[in-house]
C-alpha positions as CSV (number, residue, x, y, z in Angstrom):
1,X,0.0,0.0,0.0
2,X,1.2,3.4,-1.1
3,X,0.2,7.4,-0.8
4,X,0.8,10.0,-3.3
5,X,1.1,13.7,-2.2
6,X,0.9,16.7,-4.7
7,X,2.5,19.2,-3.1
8,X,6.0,20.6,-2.0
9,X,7.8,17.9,0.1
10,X,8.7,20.4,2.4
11,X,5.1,20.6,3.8
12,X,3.9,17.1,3.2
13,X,6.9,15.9,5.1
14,X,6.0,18.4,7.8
15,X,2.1,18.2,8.3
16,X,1.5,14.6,6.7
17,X,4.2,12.5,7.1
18,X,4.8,11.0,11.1
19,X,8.0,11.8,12.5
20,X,10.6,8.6,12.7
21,X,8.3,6.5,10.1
22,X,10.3,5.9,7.4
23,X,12.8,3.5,6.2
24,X,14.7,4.4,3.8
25,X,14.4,7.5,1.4
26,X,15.9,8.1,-2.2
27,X,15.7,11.6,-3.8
28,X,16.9,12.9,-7.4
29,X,15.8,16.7,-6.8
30,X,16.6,19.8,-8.9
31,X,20.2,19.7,-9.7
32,X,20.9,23.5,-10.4
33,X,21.2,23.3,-13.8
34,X,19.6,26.9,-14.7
35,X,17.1,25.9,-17.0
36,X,13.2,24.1,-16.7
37,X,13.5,20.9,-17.4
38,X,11.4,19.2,-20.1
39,X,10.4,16.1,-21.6
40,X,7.7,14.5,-23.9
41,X,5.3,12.1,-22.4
42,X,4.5,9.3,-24.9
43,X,1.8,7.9,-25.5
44,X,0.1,11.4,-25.2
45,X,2.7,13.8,-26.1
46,X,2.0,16.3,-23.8
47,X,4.9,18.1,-22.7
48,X,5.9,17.5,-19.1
49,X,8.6,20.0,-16.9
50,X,9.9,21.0,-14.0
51,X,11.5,24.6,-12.9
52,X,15.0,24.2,-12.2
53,X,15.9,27.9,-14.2
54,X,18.3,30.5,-12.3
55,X,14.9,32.8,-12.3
56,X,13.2,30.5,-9.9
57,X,16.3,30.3,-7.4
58,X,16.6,34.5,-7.6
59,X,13.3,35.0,-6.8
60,X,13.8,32.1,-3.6
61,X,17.0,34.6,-2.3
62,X,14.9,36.6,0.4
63,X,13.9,33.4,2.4
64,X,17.6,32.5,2.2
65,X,19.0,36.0,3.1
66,X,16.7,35.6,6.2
67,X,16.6,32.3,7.1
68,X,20.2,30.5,6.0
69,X,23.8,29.9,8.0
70,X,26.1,32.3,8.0
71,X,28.6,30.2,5.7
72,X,25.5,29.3,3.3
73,X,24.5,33.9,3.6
74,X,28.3,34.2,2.8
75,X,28.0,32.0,-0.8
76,X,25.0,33.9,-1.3
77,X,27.2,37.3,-1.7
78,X,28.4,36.4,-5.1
79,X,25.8,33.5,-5.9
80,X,22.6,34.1,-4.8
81,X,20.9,31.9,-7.0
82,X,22.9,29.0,-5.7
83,X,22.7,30.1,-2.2
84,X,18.9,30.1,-2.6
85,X,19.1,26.8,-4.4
86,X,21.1,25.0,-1.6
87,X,18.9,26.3,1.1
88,X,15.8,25.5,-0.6
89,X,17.4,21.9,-0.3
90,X,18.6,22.4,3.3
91,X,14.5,22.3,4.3
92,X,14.1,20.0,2.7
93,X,16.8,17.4,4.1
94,X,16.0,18.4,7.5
95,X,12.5,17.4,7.1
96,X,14.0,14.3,5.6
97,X,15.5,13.8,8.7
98,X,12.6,14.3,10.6
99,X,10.4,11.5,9.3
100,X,13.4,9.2,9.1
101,X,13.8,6.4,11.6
102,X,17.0,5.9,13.5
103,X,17.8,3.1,11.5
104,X,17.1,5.3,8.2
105,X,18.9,6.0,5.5
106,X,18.8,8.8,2.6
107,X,20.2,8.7,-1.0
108,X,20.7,11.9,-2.1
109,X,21.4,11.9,-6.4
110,X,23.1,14.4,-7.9
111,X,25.6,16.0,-10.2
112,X,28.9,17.9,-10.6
113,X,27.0,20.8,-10.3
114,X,25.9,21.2,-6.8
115,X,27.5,17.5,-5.0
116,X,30.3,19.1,-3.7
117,X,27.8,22.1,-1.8
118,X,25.3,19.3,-1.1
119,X,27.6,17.3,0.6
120,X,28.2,20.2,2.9
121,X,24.5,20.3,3.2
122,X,24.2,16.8,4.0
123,X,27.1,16.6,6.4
124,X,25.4,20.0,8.5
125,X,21.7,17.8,9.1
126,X,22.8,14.5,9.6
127,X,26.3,14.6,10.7
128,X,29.9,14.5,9.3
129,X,30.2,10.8,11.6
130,X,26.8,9.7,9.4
131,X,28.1,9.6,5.9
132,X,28.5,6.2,4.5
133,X,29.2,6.2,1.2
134,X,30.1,8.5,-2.1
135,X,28.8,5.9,-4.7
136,X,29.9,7.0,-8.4
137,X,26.9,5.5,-11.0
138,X,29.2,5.0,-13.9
139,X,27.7,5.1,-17.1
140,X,29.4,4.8,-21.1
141,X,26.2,6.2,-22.6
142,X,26.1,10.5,-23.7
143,X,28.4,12.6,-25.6
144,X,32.1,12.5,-26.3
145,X,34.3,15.6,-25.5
146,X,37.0,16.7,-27.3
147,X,38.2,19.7,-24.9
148,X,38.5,17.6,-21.1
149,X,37.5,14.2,-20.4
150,X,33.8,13.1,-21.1
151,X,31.5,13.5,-18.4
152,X,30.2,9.8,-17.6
153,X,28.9,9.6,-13.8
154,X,26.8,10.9,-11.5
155,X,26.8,10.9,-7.5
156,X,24.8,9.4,-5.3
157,X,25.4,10.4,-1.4
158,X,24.7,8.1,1.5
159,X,23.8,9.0,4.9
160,X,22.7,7.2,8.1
161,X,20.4,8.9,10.6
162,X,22.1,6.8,13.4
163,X,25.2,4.2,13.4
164,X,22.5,1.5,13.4
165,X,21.2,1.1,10.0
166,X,20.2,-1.7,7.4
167,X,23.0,-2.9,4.6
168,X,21.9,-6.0,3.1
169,X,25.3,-7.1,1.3
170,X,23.8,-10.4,0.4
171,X,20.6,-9.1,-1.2
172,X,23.0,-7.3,-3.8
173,X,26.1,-9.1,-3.8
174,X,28.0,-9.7,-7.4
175,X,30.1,-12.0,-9.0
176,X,33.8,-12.1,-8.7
177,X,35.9,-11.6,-11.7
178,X,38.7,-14.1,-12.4
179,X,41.1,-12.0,-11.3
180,X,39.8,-10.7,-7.6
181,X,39.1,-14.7,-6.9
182,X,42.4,-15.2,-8.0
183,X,43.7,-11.9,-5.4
184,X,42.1,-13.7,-2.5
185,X,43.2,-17.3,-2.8
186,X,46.0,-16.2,-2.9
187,X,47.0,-13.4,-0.4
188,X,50.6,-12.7,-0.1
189,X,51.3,-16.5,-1.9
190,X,49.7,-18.5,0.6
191,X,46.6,-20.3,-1.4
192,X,43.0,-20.2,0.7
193,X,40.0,-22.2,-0.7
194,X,37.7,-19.7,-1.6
195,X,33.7,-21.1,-1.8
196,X,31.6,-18.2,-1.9
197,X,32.4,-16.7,-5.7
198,X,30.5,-13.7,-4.6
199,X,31.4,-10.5,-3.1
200,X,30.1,-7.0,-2.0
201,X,29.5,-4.7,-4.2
202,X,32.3,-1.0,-5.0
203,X,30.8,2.1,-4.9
204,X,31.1,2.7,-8.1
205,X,28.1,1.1,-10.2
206,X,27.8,0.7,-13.7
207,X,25.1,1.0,-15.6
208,X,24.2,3.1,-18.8
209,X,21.5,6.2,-18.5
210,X,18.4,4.9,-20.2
211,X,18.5,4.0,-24.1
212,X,15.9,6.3,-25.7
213,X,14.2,3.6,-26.9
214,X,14.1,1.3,-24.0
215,X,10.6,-0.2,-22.8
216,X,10.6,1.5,-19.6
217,X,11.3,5.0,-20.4
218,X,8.4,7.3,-21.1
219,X,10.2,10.6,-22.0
220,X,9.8,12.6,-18.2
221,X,13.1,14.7,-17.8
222,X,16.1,12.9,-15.4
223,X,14.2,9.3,-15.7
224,X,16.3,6.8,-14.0
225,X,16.4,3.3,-14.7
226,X,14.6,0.8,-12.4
227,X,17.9,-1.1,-12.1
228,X,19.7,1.7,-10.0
229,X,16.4,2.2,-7.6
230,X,16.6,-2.1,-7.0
231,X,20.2,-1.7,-6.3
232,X,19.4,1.1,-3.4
233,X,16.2,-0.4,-2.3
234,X,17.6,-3.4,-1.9
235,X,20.8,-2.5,-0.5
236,X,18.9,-0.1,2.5
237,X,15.5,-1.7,3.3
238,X,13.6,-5.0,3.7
239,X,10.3,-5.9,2.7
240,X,7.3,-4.1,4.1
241,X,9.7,-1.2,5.1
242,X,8.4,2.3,4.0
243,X,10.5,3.8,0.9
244,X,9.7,7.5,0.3
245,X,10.6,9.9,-2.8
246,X,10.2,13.3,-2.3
247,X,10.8,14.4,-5.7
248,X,8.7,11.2,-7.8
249,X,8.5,12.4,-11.0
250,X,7.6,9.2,-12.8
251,X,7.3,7.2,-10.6
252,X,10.5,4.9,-10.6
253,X,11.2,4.8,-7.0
254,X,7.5,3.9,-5.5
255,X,7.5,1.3,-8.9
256,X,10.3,-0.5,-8.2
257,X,9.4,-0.6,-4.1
258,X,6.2,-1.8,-5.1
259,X,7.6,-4.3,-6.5
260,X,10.0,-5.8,-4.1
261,X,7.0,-5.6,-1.5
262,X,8.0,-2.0,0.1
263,X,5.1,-0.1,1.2
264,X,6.1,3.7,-0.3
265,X,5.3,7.4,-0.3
266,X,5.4,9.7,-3.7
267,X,5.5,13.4,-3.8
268,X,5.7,15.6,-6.3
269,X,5.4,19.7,-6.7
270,X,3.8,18.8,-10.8
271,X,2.8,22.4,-11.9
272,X,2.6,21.7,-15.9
273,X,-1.1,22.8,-16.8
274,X,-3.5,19.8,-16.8
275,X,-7.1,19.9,-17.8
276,X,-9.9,20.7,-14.8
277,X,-11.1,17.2,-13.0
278,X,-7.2,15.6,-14.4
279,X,-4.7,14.2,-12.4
280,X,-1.7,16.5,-12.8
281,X,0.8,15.4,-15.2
282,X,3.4,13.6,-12.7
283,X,1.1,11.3,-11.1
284,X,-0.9,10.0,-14.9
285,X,2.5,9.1,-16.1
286,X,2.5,7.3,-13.3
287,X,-0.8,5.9,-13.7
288,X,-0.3,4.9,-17.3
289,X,3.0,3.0,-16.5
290,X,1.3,-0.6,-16.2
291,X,2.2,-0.9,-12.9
292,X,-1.8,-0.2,-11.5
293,X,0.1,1.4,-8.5
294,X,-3.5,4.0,-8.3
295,X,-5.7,0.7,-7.7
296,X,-3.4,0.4,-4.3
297,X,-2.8,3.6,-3.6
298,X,-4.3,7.1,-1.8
299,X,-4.0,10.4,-3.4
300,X,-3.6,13.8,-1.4
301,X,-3.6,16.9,-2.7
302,X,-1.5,19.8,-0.9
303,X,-1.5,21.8,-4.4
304,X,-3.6,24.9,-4.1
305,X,-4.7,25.3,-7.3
306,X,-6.0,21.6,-7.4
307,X,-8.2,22.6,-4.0
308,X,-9.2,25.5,-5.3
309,X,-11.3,24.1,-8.1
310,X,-12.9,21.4,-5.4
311,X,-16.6,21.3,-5.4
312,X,-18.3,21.7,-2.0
313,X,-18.6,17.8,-0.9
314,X,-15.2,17.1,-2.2
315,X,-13.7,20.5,-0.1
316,X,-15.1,19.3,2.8
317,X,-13.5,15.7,2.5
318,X,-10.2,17.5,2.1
319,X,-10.5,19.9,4.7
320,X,-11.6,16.9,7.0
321,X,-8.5,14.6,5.7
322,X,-6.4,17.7,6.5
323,X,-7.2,17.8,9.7
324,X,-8.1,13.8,10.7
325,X,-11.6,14.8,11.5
326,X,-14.3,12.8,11.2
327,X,-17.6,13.5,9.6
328,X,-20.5,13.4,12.2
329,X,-23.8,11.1,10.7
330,X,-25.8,13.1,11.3
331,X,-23.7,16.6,10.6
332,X,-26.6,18.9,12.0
333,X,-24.5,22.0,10.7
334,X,-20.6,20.2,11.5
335,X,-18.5,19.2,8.7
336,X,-16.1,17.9,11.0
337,X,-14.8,16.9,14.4
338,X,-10.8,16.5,14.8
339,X,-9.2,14.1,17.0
340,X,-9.2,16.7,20.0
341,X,-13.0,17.3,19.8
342,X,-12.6,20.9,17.5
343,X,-15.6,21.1,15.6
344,X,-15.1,22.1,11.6
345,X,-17.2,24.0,9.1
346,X,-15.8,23.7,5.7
347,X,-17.3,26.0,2.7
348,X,-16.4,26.6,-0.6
349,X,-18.3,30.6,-0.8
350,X,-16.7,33.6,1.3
351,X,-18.4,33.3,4.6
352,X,-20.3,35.8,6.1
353,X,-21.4,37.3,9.9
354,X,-24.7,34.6,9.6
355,X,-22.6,31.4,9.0
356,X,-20.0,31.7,11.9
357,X,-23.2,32.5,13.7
358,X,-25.4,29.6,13.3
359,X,-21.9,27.2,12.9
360,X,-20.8,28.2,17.0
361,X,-24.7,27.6,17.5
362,X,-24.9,24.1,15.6
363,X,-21.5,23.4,17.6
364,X,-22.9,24.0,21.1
365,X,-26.3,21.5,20.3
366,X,-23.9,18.7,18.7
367,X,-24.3,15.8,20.8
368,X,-20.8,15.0,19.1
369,X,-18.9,18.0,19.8
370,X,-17.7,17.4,23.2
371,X,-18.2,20.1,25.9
372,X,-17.3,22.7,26.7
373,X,-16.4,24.2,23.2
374,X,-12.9,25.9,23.3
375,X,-12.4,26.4,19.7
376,X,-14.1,26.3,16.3
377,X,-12.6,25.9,12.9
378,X,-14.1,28.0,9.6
379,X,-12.5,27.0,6.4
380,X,-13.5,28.7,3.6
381,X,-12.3,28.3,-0.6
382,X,-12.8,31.8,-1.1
383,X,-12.3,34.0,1.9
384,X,-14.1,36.0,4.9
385,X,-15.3,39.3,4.9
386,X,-15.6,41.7,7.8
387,X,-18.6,41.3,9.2
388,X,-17.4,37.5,9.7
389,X,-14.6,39.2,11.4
390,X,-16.3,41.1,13.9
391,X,-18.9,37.5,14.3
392,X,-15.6,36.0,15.2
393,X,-14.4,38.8,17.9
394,X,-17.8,38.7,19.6
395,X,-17.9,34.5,19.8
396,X,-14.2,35.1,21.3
397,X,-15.5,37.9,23.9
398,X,-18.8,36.3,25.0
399,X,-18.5,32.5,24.8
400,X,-14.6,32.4,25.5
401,X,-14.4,30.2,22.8
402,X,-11.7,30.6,20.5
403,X,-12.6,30.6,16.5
404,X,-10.2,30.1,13.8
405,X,-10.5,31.0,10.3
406,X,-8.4,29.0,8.3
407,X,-8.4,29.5,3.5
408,X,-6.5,26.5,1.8
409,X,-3.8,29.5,1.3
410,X,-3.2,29.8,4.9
411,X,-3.4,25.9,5.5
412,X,-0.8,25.8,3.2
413,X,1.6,27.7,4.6
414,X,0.7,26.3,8.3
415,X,3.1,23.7,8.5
């Protein structure tokens, strides 16, 4: 069983995601390369992206200039762009390290670009003591230079949230070549029987980037192969272990932990256009894969402009799924009740002084809502006006009871 999230990571793994649940994570973010990245999805050759351009880090800067360590503030100087770009990642790894286990690890994939910053990163949250591995992913495929050596690897970072961790050598363990079970019969000249003809793998794997025309590839922009994500999930986690991607893309990860028998969590920030009532572009690539992942799977938005076109029965189920409340039978004016007994009242039309009015009443005559009532919830789609505004001070000043008016905007931006 698996969930995907639309959304930025950053909040899901915040608000949605419990702390110290996850196994193992892999991620293949943005790798700085100063350009939107794009693709063509086939069958329906619709054009599929993602914003990786030196315009979207510039206009990030002010939440780094405000936010960042000094040595990160001090790149920024003569690099904002890059500054921004590593902090944006910074978040995110923290919150990476928040919803790992102990006994987690993260695979972080990335380039020449940003590895040697990123490791930086990486060695501020988890700790320099936590790194495991550098493993190079060799490949022969791409072009040929003729002015410094061809560029033919990529890096993938490795980091343990504690000295306790899975390895499973076995599960991934390759072949010995002539030569290295040649090497260790025969150490210094003196011959040892050698039985097992296998041996753990270097950190430097080769495999070629995907052929254009291989089966598996579906034209989305950085597609890995499967093989690479069964070398890591394999490697780092054992069946019915939770993987989690926080940049999905296609899919790969979740696919490939699906199929070893991994339960998994998929995010992705998809903001190509997509027709009303669609699922963004992302997540029907995924669906369209053959891998019938949706038939097993929740889907959670966190995307704004996806809740914003909600009707009113399906706002409500999202506002109530945000929160964990449950729907009352019968609702006599509540939406909602969350775990702590708040009762909810979810529209989709800018609410006005008569709703919060006859909401606190419904609240206080709920034989659900338990008693006394210290707080309400109002979330409205569109807004409040002021009248709503001075309903809300008088609740506050005569019943004590404190009432909280919440848009999918400021939900958003809650965690």
């Amino acid at each position: 069983m698996g969930t995907f999230y639309h959304g930025d990571c950053l909040f899901v793994m915040r608000h949605d995601i419990t702390p110290n649940s996850v196994d193992l994570i892999y991620l293949d973010p943005p790798f700085f390369t100063g350009k939107i990245q794009k693709g063509t999805w086939h069958p329906e050759a619709m054009e599929i992206s993602y914003e990786d351009s030196k315009k979207f880090w510039d206009e990030k800067a002010n939440v780094m200039r405000e936010k960042a360590p000094e040595w990160l503030k001090h790149i920024g100087l003569k690099q904002p762009e890059f500054a921004s770009y590593l902090y944006y990642m910074m978040e995110r790894l923290e919150a990476c390290y928040h919803v790992l286990k102990p006994t987690g690890s993260l695979y972080l994939h990335c380039d020449w670009r940003a590895s040697h910053y990123l490791k930086m990163v990486l060695d501020e949250v988890f700790g320099y003591h936590q790194f495991q591995n550098e493993l190079v992913w060799y490949y022969q495929t791409g072009g040929a230079s003729k002015t410094r050596f061809s560029s033919k690897h990529d890096t993938i970072f490795w980091y343990s949230k504690s000295s306790k961790y899975t390895y499973n050598w076995k599960d991934i363990k390759i072949s010995r070549t002539e030569k290295s079970l040649e090497r260790a019969q025969n150490p210094k000249g003196a011959r040892i029987a050698i039985t097992d003809t296998t041996k753990n793998p270097d950190d430097v794997i080769t495999l070629n980037q995907m052929n254009p025309m291989a089966k598996e590839r579906v034209g989305y922009p950085t597609q890995k192969p499967e093989a690479l994500l069964e070398l890591i999930i394999k490697a780092s986690s054992k069946e019915g272990d939770t993987v989690l991607d926080p940049f999905c893309g296609c899919g790969t990860t979740v696919i490939v932990a699906s199929k070893l028998n991994r339960q998994w969590i998929g995010i992705d920030i998809d903001t190509s256009p997509r027709a009303k009532g669609k699922l963004p572009t992302a997540f029907q690539v995924i669906q369209n894969r053959g891998h019938a992942l949706f038939d097993i799977a929740n889907y959670v938005t966190r995307d704004l402009g996806e809740i914003k076109e909600m009707d009113g029965n399906t706002f409500e189920s999202w506002v109530n799924e945000f929160y964990k409340a449950t729907k009352p039978r019968p609702d006599k004016g509540v939406d909602g009740i969350t775990p702590n007994g708040i009762p909810i009242q979810a529209k989709v039309y800018l609410i006005k002084y008569p709703v919060l009015s006859e909401f606190v009443t419904n609240a206080k005559l709920h034989h659900a809502v338990p008693k006394p009532i210290k707080e309400i919830i109002a979330v409205s789609q569109t807004g409040f006006d002021d009248s709503s505004r001075k309903r809300k001070f008088e609740i506050e000043t005569a019943d004590s009871i404190k009432v909280t008016l919440e848009t999918p905007e400021s939900l958003l931006e809650s965690a």
